[in-house]
N, C-alpha and C positions, 0 to 999 in steps of 0.2 A: 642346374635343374634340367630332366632332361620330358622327353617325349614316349611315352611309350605304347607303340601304334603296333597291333600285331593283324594279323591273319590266320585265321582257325576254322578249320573245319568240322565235320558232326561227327561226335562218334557214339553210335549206337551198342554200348556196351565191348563186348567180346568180338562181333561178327563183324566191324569194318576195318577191313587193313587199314594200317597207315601207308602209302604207296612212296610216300616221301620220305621215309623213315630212315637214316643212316643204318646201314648194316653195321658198320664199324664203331656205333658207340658202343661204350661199355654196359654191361649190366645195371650197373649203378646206375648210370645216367640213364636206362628205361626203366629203372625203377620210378626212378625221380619223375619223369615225365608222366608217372598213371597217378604219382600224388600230387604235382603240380600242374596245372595247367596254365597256358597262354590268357592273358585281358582277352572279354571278345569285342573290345572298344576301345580306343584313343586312351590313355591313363597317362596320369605326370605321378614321379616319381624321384627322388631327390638324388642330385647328381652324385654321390657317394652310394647309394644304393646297389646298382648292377657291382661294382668294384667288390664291395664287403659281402654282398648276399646274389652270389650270380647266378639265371635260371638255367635250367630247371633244377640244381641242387637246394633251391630255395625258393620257396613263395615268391610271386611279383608281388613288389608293396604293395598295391590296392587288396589283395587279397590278405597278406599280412596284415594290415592294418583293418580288414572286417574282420579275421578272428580275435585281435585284439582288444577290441572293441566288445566285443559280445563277452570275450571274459572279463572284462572291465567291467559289464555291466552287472555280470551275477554278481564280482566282489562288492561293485560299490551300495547290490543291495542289501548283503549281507552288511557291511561296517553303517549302513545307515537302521538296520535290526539292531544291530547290537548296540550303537550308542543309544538308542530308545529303550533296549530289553537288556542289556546287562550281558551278566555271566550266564542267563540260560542262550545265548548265542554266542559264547565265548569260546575258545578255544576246546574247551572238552564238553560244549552244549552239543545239543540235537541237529540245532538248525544248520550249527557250522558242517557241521556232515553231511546234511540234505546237501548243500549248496556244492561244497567239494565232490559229493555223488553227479549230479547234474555238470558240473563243468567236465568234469572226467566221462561222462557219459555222450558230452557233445561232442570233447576231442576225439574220445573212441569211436565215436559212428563216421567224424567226417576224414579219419584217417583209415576206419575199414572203407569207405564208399571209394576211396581214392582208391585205395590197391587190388580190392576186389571188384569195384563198380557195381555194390550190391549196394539195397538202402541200407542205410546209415543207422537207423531205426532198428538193424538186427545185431549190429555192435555196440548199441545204446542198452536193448534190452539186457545183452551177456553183461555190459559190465554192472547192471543191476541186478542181478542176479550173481555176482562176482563178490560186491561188495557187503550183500548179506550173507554170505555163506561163508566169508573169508571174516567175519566180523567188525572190517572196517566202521560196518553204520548199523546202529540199533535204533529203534522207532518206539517210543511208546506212545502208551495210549491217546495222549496228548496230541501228541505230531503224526498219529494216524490222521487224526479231524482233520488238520492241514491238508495231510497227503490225500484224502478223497475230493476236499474240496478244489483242490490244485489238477485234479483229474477232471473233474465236472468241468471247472476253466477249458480245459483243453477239448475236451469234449462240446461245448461252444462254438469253439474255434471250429472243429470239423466239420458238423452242420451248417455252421454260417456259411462256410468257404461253399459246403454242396451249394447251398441255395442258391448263393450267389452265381456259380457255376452252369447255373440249369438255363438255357436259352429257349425262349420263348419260341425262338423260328425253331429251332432245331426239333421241339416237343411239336411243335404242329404240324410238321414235315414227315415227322417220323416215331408220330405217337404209338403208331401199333408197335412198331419193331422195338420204341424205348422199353413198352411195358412187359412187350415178352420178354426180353431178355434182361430187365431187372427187376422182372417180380419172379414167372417163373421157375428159373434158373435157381434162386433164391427160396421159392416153396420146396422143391425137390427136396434139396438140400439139408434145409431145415427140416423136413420130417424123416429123413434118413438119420438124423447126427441124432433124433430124437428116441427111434425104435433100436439104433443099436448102441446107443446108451441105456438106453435101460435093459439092454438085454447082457449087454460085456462090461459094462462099469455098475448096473445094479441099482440105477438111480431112478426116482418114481416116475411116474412120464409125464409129469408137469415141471419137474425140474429136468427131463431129459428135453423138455422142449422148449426152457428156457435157456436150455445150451445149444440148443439147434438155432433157435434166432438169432444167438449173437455169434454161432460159428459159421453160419451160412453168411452173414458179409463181405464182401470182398474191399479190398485195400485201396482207398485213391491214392495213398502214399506212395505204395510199388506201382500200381499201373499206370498212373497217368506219366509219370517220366519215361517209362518204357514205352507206352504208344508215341507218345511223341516222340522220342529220336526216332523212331521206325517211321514216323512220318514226316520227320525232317528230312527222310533221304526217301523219303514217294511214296513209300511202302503204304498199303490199304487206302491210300487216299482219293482215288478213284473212285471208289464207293463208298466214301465216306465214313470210314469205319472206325479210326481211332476217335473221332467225333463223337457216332453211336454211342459207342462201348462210352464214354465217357458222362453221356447224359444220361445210360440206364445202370451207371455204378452210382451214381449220384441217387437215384429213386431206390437202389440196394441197398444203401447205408441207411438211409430214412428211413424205410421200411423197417429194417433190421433193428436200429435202435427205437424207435418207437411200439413196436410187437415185445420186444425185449422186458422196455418198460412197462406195461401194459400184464406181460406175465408176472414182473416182479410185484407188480403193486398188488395183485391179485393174490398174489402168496400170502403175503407181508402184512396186506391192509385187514384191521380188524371189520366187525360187521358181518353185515349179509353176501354171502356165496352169493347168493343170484343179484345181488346187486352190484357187485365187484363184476361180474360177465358181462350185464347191462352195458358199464360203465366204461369198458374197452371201446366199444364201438365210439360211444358218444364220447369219449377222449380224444380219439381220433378225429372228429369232426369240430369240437370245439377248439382244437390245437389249427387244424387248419385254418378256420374262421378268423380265430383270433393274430394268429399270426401274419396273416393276411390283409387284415384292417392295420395292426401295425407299420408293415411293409409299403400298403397304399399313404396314410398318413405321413413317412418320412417321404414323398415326392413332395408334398407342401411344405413341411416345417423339418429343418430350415430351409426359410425361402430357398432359391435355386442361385441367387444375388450375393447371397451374404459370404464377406470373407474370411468368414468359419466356416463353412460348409461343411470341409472334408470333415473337422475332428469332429461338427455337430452329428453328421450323420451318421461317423462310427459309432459314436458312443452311445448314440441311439439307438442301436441296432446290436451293437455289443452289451448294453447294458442290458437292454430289453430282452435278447437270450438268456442270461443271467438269471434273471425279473422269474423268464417261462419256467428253466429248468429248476430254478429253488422254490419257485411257490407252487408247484405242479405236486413236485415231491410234498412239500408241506401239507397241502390239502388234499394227498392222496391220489390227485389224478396225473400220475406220472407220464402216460403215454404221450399226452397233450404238449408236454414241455417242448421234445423234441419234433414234434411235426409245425410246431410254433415257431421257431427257433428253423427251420427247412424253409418252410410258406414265406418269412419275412422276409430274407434273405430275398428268396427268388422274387416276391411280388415288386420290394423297393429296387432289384435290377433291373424286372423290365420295364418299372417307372424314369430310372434315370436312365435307361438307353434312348428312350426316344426325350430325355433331355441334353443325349450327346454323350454319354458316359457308355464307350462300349461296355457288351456284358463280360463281367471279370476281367477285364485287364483298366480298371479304373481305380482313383487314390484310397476307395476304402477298400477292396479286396487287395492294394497292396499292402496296407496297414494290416490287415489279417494275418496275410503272407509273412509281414517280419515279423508278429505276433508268435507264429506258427514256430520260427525258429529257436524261439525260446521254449515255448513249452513241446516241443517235440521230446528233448533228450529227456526234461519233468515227468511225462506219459509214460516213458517208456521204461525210463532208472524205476522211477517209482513201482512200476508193476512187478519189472526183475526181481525189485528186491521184497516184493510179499512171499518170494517160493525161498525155501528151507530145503534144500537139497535131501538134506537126512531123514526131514521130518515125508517127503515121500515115498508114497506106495510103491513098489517098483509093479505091480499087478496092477495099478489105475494106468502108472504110464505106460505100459505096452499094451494096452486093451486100451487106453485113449489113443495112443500111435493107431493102433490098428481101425478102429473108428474112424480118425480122419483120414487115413489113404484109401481106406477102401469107399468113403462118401464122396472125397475129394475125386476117383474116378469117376462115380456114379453121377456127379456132377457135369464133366465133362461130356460125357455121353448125353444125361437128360439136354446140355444145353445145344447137343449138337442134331438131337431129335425137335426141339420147341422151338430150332431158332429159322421154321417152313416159312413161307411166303415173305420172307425180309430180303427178299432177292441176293443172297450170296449162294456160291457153291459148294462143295463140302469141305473142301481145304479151308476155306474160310470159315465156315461152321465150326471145324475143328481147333483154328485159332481162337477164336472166342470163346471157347470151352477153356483151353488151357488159359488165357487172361484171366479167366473166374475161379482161379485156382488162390490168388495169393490173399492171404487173412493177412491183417497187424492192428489198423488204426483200432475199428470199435474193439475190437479183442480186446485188446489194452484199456482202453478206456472203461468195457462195461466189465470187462472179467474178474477183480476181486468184488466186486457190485453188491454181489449175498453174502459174501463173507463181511465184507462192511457191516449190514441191515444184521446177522447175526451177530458178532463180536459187540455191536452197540445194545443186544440186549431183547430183539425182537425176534418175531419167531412165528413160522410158519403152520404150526399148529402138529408139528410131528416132534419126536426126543430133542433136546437140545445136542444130543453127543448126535447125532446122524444129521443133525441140520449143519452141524461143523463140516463132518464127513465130506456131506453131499459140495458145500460149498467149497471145500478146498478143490474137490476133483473137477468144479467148474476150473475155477483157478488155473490148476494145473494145466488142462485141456485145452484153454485158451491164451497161455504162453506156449504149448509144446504145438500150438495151430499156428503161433508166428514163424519159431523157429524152424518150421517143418517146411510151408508154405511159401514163407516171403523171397527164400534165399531161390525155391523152385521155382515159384512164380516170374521173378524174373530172370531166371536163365532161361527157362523155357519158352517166353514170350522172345526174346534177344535171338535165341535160336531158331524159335519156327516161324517166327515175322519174316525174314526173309524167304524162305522155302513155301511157307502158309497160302503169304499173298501178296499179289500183284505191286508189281513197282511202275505208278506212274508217269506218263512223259511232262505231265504241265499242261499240254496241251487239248486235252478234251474238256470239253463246255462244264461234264459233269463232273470232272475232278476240279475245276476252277470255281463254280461253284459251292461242293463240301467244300473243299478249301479252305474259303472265304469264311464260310460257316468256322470251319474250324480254329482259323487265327482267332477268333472270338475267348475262346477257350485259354483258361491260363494252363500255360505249362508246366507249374509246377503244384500241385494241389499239397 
């Protein structure tokens, strides 16, 4: 048996050399080294290992042995479906295909992340979209129910993770600069993706501003990894800036997905027009309320003593998301779900920090965390495989192209106009404009959303054939906002992070400081 003790440094995507690099090794072996990387901690590993599997032609076992494991886990929950459900999970069942999608959709994002160093999330998406158009995997009606409700799950998982993420010091420190630049930035946006969608895709302007809400979100997926290596090597930390950005992308997805909801339930829900308007506002404040009394509640039960805690408080807190967003939809007041499901998260963090549980980096945001890793490739296969290559418009996808680049500028701009008195200068103005460029999580999550509420049989109050129409080209617009954005998003941030702004010495009070604030912050949302 041996030891395996390494040393490794940061690397910030494309823009840090390696300085130590052998000129003389071969191709191969730097190929090897962008899919493999070094333990960044002490690992044991069995003394036949380096001999049979030597690095970097091959994973270090610790790493070998977590992908292992994670496919192990999708099999063994498939063979435990199937011995309960039979041959509708048997080899030529549905579900056997979902699962074979998901594990090939894991492989493929964390073998694209390796060699491109782009999320994984945009290799996940292709090969869902790979395997319905090449007909590997058919869905019917059946295992759609599955596939939204395994989305809604995932969608859980995101919001909790915000809430949990949102730091009490950081919001009172820097409340004006949070709000400008995650509500702002965010109105822009959404009334732009809404006025010229309906003017180039044709769509009515309550459905054009149901696609502005959910295209105006920005990604903690792509960015929070990208700010952070930029701030592993100094970069913006002086002013605290990957920090910012991080607690006012967390108040953008909130927003985003609770407006989102709020306009769909609006469509959808039968009754009184003026009381579905009413009822936006007042969703939003009973979602806060209520998720907030939930949130304070888990600081008492379970005691703080008990040694259950960690899984009592997860499950508490996951299940009670769950609880918001299924009964929210059920009784119509959908907005409420997810600011319910935001508010708990954040209120039960800043209860357990001052019972010693730093915010986000404690056992139940890491429980989320390896949550996250399962249903990420779920989110993402799943979405992929709603688009029909054939079945689209090639007219919606170049006038939806055209929508998101020309909003996605008008963005950058609006945020580098709104983002006055936050004391940065314009190169950094301009950084955080581009940041707010990359879409993926809600996209994915909320964007087959009306084609769901339509295909199950309900109905907006316009033709059944243009309530289709309308919803695919949401659809559409909000995989062609991943693929467009995410891959941009962070090469642009990798690239103009260093040029943008300032690289730190360590040594100023106000960079030690942020800092501090900042280690707070999980790194990998």
């Amino acid at each position: 048996m041996e030891s395996n003790s390494n040393i490794i440094g940061v690397r910030v995507y494309t823009f840090v050399d390696n300085k130590n690099e052998d000129s003389s090794d071969s191709w191969w072996e730097k190929l090897c080294l962008r899919c493999h990387q070094e333990d960044s901690s002490p690992s044991w590993q069995p003394s036949w290992w380096s001999k049979v599997f030597p690095f970097p032609f091959f994973s270090t076992y610790r790493q070998t042995a977590q992908q292992l494991c994670i496919i192990m886990f999708f099999l063994l929950s498939w063979g435990i479906l199937y011995a309960e459900l039979g041959e509708s999970v048997g080899l030529n069942g549905e579900l056997l295909g979902m699962t074979i999608l998901v594990i090939s959709a894991y492989l493929v994002g964390w073998l694209w992340l390796k060699i491109t160093t782009l999320p994984a999330l945009i290799g996940m998406l292709v090969t869902g979209i790979l395997f319905q158009n090449l007909n590997i995997i058919h869905m019917t009606d059946t295992y759609r129910k599955l596939n939204q409700d395994l989305r809604k799950v995932a969608l859980v998982i995101i919001l909790t993770r915000a809430g949990l993420g949102l730091d009490a010091a950081i919001l009172r420190k820097h409340y004006v600069a949070v709000l400008q630049l995650g509500l702002l930035p965010w109105l822009v946006e959404c009334i732009a993706i809404s006025v010229t969608s309906h003017f180039l895709l044709g769509l009515p302007w309550i459905w054009g501003f149901l696609l502005g809400s959910m295209i105006a979100s920005v990604s903690p997926a792509v960015v929070v990894p990208c700010l952070f290596r930029l701030r592993d090597v100094g970069y913006g930390v002086s002013k605290g800036i990957p920090t910012l950005l991080l607690a006012a992308a967390a108040i953008d997805d909130s927003i985003s997905v609770a407006i989102f909801a709020i306009i769909l339930n609006a469509m959808f829900a039968p009754g009184s027009v003026t009381f579905n308007i009413i009822k936006g506002p007042l969703s939003i404040i009973v979602g806060v309320v209520c998720g907030g009394l939930w949130g304070a509640m888990l600081a008492i039960i379970p005691e703080k003593g008990d040694v259950y805690m960690v899984p009592l408080r997860f499950l508490a807190l996951f299940l009670g998301g769950l609880f918001s967003l299924f009964i929210s939809s059920l009784v119509g007041w959908s907005g409420a779900g997810p600011l319910a499901i935001v508010s708990s998260g954040f209120v039960a963090a800043l209860y357990w920090e001052k019972q010693g549980w730093p915010v986000n980096k404690n056992p139940v945001s890491n429980i989320f965390r390896i949550l996250w890793i399962f249903f990420e490739p779920i989110l993402f296969a799943f979405t992929g495989a709603q688009i029909t290559i054939s079945a689209l418009d090639p007219e919606v996808i170049k006038m939806g192209a055209i929508c998101l680049i020309s909003c996605l500028v008008l963005r950058v701009i609006a945020t580098f106009l709104v983002s006055f008195g936050c004391g940065l200068n314009k190169k950094e103005k301009l950084f955080i404009g581009v940041t707010w460029l990359a879409k993926a999580t809600v996209q994915a999550a909320l964007g087959p959303a009306a084609l769901d509420l339509v295909n199950s049989g309900q109905t907006s109050g316009i033709l059944p054939s243009d309530e289709e129409k309308h919803s695919k080209a949401l659809l559409a617009v909000s995989v062609l906002s991943v693929i467009i954005s995410a891959p941009l998003g962070a090469i642009l941030i990798a690239i103009t992070g260093p040029r943008l702004l300032t690289k730190g010495d360590g040594n100023d009070s106000k960079n030690l400081e942020d800092g501090d604030i900042g280690q707070r912050i999980d790194t990998q949302l």
